[in-house]
C-alpha positions in Angstrom: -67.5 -21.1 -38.4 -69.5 -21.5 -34.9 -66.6 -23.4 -33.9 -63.6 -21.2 -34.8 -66.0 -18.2 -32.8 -66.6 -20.2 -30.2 -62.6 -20.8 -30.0 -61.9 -17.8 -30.4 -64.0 -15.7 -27.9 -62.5 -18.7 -25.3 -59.3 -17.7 -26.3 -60.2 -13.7 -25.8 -61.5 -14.6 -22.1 -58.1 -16.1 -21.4 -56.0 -13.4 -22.2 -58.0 -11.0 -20.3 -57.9 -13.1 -17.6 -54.3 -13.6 -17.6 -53.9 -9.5 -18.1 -55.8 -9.2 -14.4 -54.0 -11.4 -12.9 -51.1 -10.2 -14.3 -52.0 -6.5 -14.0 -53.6 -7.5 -10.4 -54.6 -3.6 -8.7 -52.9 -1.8 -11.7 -56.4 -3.2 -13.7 -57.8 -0.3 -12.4 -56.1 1.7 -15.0 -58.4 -0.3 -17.6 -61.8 0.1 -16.9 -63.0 -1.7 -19.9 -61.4 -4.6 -18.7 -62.1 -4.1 -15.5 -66.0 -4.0 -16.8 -65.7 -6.9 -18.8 -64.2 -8.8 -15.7 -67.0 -7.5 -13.6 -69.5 -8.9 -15.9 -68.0 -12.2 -16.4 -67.6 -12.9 -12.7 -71.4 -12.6 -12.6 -71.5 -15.5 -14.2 -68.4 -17.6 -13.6 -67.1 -18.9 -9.9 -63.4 -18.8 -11.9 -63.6 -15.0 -12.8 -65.1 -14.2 -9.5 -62.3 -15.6 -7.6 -59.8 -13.7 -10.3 -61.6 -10.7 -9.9 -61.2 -11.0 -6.2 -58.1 -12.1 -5.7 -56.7 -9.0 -7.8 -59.2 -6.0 -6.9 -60.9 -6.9 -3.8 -59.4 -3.6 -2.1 -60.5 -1.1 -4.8 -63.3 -2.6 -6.3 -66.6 -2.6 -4.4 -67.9 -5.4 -6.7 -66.1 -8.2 -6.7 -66.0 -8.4 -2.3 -68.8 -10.7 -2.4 -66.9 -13.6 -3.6 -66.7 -16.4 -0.9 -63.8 -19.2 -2.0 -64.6 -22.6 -2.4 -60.9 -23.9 -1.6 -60.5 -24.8 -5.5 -57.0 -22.9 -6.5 -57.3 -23.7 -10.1 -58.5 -20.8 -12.6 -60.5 -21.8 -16.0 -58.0 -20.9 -18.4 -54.7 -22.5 -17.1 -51.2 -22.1 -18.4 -51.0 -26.4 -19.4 -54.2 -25.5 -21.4 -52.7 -22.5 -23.8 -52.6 -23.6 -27.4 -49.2 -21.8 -27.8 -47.1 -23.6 -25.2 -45.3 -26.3 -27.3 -45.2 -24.7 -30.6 
């Protein structure tokens, strides 16, 4: 059970990472993902840069991130469960 939760919330974090990098500035128009984001980046160097990259220029929050030249994101498209099937 852990492990299908564990999956699980995973898999939630990369959809809603894909949906601001998607969305990009029109993320604004979700503030509860835009929350969640916030709050994840506080703790992950991959939604920081996300969070960034996609709302620097209306979101006060996220202009703190400094890039560490990695261009890779956490949840990449190769890694998606459904690609294949």
């Amino acid at each position: 059970m852990c492990k299908l939760l564990r999956y699980r919330t995973r898999f939630k974090e990369c959809f809603f990472e894909s949906m601001i990098i998607l969305l990009g500035e029109d993320s604004i128009k979700y503030p509860k993902l835009v929350e969640f984001g916030i709050k994840t980046s506080k703790e992950s160097g991959s939604w920081k840069k996300v969070m960034y990259n996609s709302l620097r220029e209306n979101v006060k929050e996220v202009r703190d991130y400094k890039g560490d030249g990695d261009i890779s994101y956490d949840c990449s498209p190769n890694n998606a469960w459904f690609i294949g099937n």
